[in-house]
N, C-alpha and C positions, 0 to 999 in steps of 0.2 A: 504493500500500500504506500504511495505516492506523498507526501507532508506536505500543506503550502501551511507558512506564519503568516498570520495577521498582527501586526503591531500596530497599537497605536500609535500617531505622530503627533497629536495637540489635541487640546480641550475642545469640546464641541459646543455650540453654542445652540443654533436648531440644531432640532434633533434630525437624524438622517435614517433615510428609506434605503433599505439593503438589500432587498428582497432576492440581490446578486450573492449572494452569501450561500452559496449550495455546493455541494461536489457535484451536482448534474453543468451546474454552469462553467467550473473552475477544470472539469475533466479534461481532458488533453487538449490544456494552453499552458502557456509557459509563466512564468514569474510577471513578465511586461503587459502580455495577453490580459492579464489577469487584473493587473493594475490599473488597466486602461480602459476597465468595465466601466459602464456610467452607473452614479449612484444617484437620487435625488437630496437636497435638500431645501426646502421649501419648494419655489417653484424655479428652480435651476438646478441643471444635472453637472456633476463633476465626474473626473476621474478616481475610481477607489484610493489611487495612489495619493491624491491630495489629503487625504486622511491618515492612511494605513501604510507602513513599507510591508512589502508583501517580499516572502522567499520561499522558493520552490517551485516548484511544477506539479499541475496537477496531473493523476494518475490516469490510463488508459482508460476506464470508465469512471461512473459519477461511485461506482460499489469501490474502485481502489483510489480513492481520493479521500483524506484527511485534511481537513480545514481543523489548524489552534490559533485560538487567538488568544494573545499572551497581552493579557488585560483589562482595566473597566470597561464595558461599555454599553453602559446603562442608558446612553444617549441616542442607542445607534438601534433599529428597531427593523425589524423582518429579515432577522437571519433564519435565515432555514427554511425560508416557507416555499412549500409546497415539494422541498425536498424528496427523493424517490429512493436513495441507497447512500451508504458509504459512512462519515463520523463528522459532529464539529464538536470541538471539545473548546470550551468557554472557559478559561483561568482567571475569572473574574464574575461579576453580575453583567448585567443582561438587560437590555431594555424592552421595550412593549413587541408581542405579537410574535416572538421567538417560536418557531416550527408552525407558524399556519399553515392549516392544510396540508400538511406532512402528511405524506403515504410510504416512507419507511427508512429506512437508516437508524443513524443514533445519534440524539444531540445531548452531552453530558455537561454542567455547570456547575462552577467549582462554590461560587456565590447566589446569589438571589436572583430571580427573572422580577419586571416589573410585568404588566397585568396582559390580559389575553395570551398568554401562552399557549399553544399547542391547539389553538382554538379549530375545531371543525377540521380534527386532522383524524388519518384512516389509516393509518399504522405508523411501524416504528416504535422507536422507545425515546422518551424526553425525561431524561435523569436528572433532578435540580438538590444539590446538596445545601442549600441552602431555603431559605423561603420563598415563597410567589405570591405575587400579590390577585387581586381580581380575576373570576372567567378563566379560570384553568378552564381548558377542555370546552370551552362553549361555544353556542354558536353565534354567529353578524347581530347586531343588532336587528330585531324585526324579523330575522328566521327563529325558526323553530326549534330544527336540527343541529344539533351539537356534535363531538367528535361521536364517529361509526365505530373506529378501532382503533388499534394499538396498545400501549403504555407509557405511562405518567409516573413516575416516582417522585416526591417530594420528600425527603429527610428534615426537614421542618415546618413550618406552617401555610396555611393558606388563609387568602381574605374570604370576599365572599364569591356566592354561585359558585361554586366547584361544582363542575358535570354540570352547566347548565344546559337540560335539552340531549344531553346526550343517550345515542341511540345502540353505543357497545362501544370495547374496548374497556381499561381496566386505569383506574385511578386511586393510586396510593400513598394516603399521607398520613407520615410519622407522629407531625401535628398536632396543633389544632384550624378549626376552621370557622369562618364569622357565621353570615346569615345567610339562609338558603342554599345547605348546600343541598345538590341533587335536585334543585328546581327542574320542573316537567322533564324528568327522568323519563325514556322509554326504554332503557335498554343499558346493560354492560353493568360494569360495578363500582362502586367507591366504599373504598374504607379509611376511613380515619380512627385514629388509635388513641388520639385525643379527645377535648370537646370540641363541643359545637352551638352557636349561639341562639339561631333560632331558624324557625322555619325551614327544616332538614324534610326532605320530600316533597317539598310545598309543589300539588300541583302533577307528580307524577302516575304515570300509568300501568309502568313495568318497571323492571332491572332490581337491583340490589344496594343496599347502601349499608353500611358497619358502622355504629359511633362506639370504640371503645371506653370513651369518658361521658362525663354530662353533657346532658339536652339542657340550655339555660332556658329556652321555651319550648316546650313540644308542641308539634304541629296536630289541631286538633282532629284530623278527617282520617285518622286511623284508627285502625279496630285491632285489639290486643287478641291473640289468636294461639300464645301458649310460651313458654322459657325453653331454648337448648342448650344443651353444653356443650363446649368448644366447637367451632366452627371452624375451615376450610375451606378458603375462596383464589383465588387464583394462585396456588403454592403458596400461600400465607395462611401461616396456622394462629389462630384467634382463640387462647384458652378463658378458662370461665362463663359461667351462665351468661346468656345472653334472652331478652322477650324480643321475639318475633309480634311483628306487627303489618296488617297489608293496607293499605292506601295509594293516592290519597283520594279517600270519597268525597273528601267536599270538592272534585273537579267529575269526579265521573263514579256509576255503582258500577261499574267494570272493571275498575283499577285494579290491577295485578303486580303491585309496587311491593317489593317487600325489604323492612326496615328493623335490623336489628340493633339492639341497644342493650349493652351492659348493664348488667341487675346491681352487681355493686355500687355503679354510680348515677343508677336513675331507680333509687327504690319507691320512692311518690309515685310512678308512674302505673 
């Protein structure tokens, strides 16, 4: 597999559209090639290279190409999106929109993503060792349809709407998470190992969700349906009693949403 660096060169001020940040794009071009991609920022496009010194050559397809970028950049916004094969590994945080519409590769993050991550993406894996902010996994504003597939691993927290709308694939936080996560869920899983602040399911039809820790509001349109002990969901073993619960009926009596919740730390419920 083929390496190009990404370095940063200077402080950003707008923030910049990168959407050229893939190994489908960086595949067999050279260091220069590469540097002399247009990027936007506002409404004028530059050359990558006015930002970033770039070194290496990308690999014979977008599968043996490695994009690191050795640094902040939390300013810089659609790395990865819509990505198909291959790795970008992040040595820093990360700004908005990181792996939209990703249909597969791997994007790993040494620090935090800012908000819409991995939004309405259909495979892959997007590894953030630090925290994410807003809409992990969701979908555009005014669709429905959230990510289809893949995986999400977060080793810290998240804000809110995690899985919002989403219709499969697998979302896993170490965490905890604000409001609403799993809004109009159809499909795929989320588990958080932490708490959660409120309106967890708000609104879904299908799929799965895990709160290991407290519900600080429980969403009312579920119906308490029995306790299991330890659970297994995507090679994630989940020990201790958990109440199963299906909703949510205050959106439909169809709803086939099911919501499990830790009995030690939701005994009120």
């Amino acid at each position: 597999m083929k390496e190009v660096i990404l370095i940063p060169k200077r402080n950003v001020d707008i923030k910049l559209e990168t959407d050229i940040i893939t190994p489908d794009a960086f595949a067999g071009k050279s260091a220069e090639e590469i540097g002399n991609l247009s990027i936007w920022q506002g409404p004028r496009t530059y050359p990558l290279c006015k930002f970033f010194e770039v070194q290496g050559n990308g690999g014979i397809s977008e599968a043996e190409t490695l994009i690191r970028i050795k640094g902040d950049v939390t300013r810089v916004k659609r790395i990865g999106e819509c990505m198909s094969a291959g790795k970008i590994e992040i040595e820093g945080s990360v700004g908005m929109h990181l792996g939209t519409g990703m249909k597969g590769g791997k994007i790993f993050v040494a620090g935090d993503t800012d908000s819409w991550p991995a939004m309405e993406m259909t495979g892959g894996l997007l590894h953030i060792k630090g925290n994410a902010g807003d809409h992990v996994g969701c979908a555009y504003r005014g669709k429905w349809h959230g990510m289809k597939g893949g995986r999400i691993v977060i080793e810290g927290s998240a804000r809110h709407q995690v899985g919002g709308g989403m219709d499969g694939g697998e979302i896993f936080v170490e965490g905890n998470v604000e409001g609403f996560c799993g809004i109009r869920q159809n499909g795929g899983l989320i588990i958080v190992k932490g708490k959660a602040l409120r309106g967890v399911g708000a609104e879904m039809t299908a799929g799965i969700i895990v709160i290991g820790g407290k519900i600080e509001r429980f969403s009312p349109g579920f119906e308490y349906v029995g306790i299991e002990e330890g659970l297994t969901f995507g090679g994630v073993e989940l020990k201790g009693k958990f109440k199963k619960f299906i909703g949510d009926y205050a959106i439909s009596t169809r709803a086939k949403g099911v919501l499990y919740v830790a009995v030690d730390t939701n005994s009120e419920l």
